[in-house]
N, C-alpha and C positions, 0 to 999 in steps of 0.2 A: 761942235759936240754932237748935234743930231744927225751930220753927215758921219762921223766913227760911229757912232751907234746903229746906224742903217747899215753901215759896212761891214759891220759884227754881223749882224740879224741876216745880211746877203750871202754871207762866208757858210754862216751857220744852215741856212737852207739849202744851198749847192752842197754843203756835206751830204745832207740827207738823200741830197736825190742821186749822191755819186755811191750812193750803196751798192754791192752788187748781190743780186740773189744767189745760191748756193744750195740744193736739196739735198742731205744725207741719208742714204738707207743703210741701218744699221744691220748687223748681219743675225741677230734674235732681240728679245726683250730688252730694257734697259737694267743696266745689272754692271757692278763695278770695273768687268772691261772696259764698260764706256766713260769712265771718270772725266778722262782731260777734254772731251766735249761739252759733258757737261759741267766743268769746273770752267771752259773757258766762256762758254754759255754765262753763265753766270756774274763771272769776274768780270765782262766786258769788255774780254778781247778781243772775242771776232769784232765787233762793233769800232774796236780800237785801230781792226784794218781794214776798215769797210765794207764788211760783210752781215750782212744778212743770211743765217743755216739757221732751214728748215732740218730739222732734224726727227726721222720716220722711223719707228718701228715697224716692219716687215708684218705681214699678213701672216707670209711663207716663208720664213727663214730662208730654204733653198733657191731664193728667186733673184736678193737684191744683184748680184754681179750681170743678170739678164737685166735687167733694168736697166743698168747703166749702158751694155752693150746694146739696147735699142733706143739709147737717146732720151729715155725717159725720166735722169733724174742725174747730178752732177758727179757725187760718187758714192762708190759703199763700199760698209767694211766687208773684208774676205778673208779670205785662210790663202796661204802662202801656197802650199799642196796643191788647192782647187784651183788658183792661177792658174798653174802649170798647164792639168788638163785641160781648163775652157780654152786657152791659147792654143792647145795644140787641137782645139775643136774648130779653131778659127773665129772664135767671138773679139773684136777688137776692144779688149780689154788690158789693162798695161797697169803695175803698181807705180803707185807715183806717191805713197808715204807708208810708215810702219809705226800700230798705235800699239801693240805690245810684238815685244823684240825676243821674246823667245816662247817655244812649245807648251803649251797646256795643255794637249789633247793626251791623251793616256788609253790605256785597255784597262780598265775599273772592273774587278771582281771583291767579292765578298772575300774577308782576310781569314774567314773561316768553312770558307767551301771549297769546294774539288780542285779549284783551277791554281795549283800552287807554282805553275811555270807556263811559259806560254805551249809547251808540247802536250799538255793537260788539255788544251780547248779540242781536240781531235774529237769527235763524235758529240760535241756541245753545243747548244746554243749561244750566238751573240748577238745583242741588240746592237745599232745601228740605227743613225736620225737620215742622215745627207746620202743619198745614192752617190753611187762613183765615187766621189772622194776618199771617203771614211773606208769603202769596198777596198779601195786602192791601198790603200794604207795597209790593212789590215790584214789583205795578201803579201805584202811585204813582209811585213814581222813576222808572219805564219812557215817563209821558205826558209830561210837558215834552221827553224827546227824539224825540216823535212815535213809539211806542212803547204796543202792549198785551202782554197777557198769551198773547195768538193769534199775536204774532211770535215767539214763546220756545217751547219744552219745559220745561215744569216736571218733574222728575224727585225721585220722594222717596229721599230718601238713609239714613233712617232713623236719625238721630241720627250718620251721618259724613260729617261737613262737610270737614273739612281732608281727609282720608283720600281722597274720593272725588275731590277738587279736587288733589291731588299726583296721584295715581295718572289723571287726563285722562278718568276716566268724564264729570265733567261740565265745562263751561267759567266755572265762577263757582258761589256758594254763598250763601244769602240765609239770614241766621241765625246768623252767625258770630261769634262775640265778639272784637272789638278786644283784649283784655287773654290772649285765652285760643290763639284758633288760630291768632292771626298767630303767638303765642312758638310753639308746637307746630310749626308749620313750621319757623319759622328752627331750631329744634334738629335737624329733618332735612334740615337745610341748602337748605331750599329757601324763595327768598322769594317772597312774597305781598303785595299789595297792597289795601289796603282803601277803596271807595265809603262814606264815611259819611253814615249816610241823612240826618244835619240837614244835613249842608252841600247836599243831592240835594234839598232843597225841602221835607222832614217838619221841622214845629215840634218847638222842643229839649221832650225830653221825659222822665220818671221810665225809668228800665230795668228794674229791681228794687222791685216794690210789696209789702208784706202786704195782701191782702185779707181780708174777714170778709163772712160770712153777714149782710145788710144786716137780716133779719128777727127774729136770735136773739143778736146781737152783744151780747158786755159789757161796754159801755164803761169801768167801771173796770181789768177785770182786761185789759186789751189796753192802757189806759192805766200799766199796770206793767211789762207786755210790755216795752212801747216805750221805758219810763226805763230798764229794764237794757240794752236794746239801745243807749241813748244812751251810757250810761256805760261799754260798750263800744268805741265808736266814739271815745273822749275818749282810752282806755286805749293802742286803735291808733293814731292819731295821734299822743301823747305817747312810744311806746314802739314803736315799727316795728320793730326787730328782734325784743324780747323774745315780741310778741304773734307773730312769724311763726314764734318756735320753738314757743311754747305750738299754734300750729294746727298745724301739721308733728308734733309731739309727739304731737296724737288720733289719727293713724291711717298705719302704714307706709306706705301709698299716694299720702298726702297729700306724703312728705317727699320731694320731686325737684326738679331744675333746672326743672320746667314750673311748677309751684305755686309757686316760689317766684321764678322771675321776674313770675307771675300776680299773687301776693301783691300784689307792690309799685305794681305797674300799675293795680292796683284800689283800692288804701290812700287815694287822694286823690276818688275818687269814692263814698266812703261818705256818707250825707247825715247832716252834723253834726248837724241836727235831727228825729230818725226820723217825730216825730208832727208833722211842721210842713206844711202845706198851702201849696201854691202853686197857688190858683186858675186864673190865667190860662193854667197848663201843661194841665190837663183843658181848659177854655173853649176856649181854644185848637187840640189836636188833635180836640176834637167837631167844632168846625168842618171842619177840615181834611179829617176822614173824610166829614164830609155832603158836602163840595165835590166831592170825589172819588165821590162816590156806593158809597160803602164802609157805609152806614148809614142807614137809611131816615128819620130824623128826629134835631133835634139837642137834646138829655136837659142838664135844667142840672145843675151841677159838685154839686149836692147830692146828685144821684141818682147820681152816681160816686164822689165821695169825700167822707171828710169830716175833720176837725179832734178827733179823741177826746179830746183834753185840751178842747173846750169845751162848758160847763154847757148 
């Protein structure tokens, strides 16, 4: 009997020390796009595949995809769009999972001021958090209504989008999350309207990506990442209130009427399959970008993303 019980206590200590460490930086604040990390945080499933995630909020939101491309941290979350460009900047940066599966980003204007189509922002201002990305994007939408980036003011708003678009600093806001500052408005009773960029002419696209270090990546231990993260994602679905008190529960900041009408808004865009590839969405906006002239050449889908569950 005391040799099975040393055998337990042996088994049990080599788990511990077969943990593998994992740094996440997340791509702004903690805020219900980040649900299934921290529901899997929580639930104990990273722990269930061996993992140890650190999990960082950013200093600089615009930073964490550099970080990973200098080695500095395992992976972070990104935008589907800003892949593209760092790729074609040459950062060895690659997605290798997707934690929300479709578009949030919108052109957010007031549903009672000037800009009642997008050929209205001509001689306006538009706030703007993320250089180059958001720029990019936003020239896009702007040419089908005959429309550059030289008919606009671009103004950086510095990560306040709603704030700066209530208060009439700017006439519109490029970066705005459909689940996040249209509720932030209506709770100060003021409504908002959102341009969403698929319906504006940009192919439907990933919102929320993990990215990895394409050169130092490992591919098992992000393939275990991504199974807690899945089993997550099953847990929220299955259990939509329980898991909204479990994220309201991590941190008093978290538990308000914004997060939690956010919660629910986002619950159906988590992507049921975290490690699953949809090629034709990369193939697809490469194009788009080269068409647009947003990118000097068009990189195939293996040099932007890839499938880490395959041999």
């Amino acid at each position: 009997m005391k040799k099975i019980v040393f055998l337990i206590a042996l088994l049990g200590a080599n788990s511990a020390w077969s943990m593998d460490n994992l740094t996440l930086i997340l791509d702004w604040f903690v805020n219900p796009d980040h649900g299934p990390i921290l529901i899997a945080e929580h639930n104990g499933y990273f722990k269930e595949q061996g993992l140890e995630v650190e999990i960082v909020p950013p200093a600089d939101p615009s930073v964490p995809p550099k970080i990973v491309a200098a080695g500095e941290a395992d992976l972070a979350i990104s935008y589907q769009p800003q892949l593209h460009l760092q790729v074609a900047e040459n950062l060895p940066l690659v997605r290798v999972g997707t934690l929300v599966a479709t578009p949030l980003n919108c052109l957010l204007v007031l549903k009672d001021g000037p800009v009642g189509s997008i050929a209205d922002l001509a001689g306006r201002k538009v706030g703007f958090s993320v250089a180059g990305v958001e720029e990019a994007l936003l020239g896009a939408i702007l040419r089908p209504h005959g429309l550059d980036l030289d008919d606009i003011e671009l103004v950086n708003v510095n990560w306040s989008l709603s704030p700066s678009l209530m208060s009439r600093q700017v006439d519109a806001v490029i970066g705005a999350f459909r689940n996040f500052e249209l509720n932030q408005m209506k709770l100060e009773g003021i409504e908002g309207k959102c341009f969403y960029l698929e319906e504006e002419g940009l192919p439907p696209y990933d919102e929320l990506i993990y990215v990895a270090n394409r050169e130092t990546l490992d591919k098992a231990v992000i393939a275990r990442f991504l199974a807690a993260v899945e089993m997550a994602v099953q847990y929220i679905v299955n259990h939509p209130e329980e898991s909204w008190e479990i994220f309201a529960s991590t941190s008093a900041e978290l538990d308000d009427e914004l997060n939690r009408l956010a919660w629910f808004e986002t619950l159906p865009r988590f992507a049921l399959r975290p490690a699953a590839l949809d090629a034709g969405r990369y193939r697809n906006m490469e194009r788009f970008l080269h068409e647009y002239g947003l990118i000097p050449e068009i990189s195939p889908v293996e040099r932007l993303a890839v499938d880490i569950t395959r041999k």
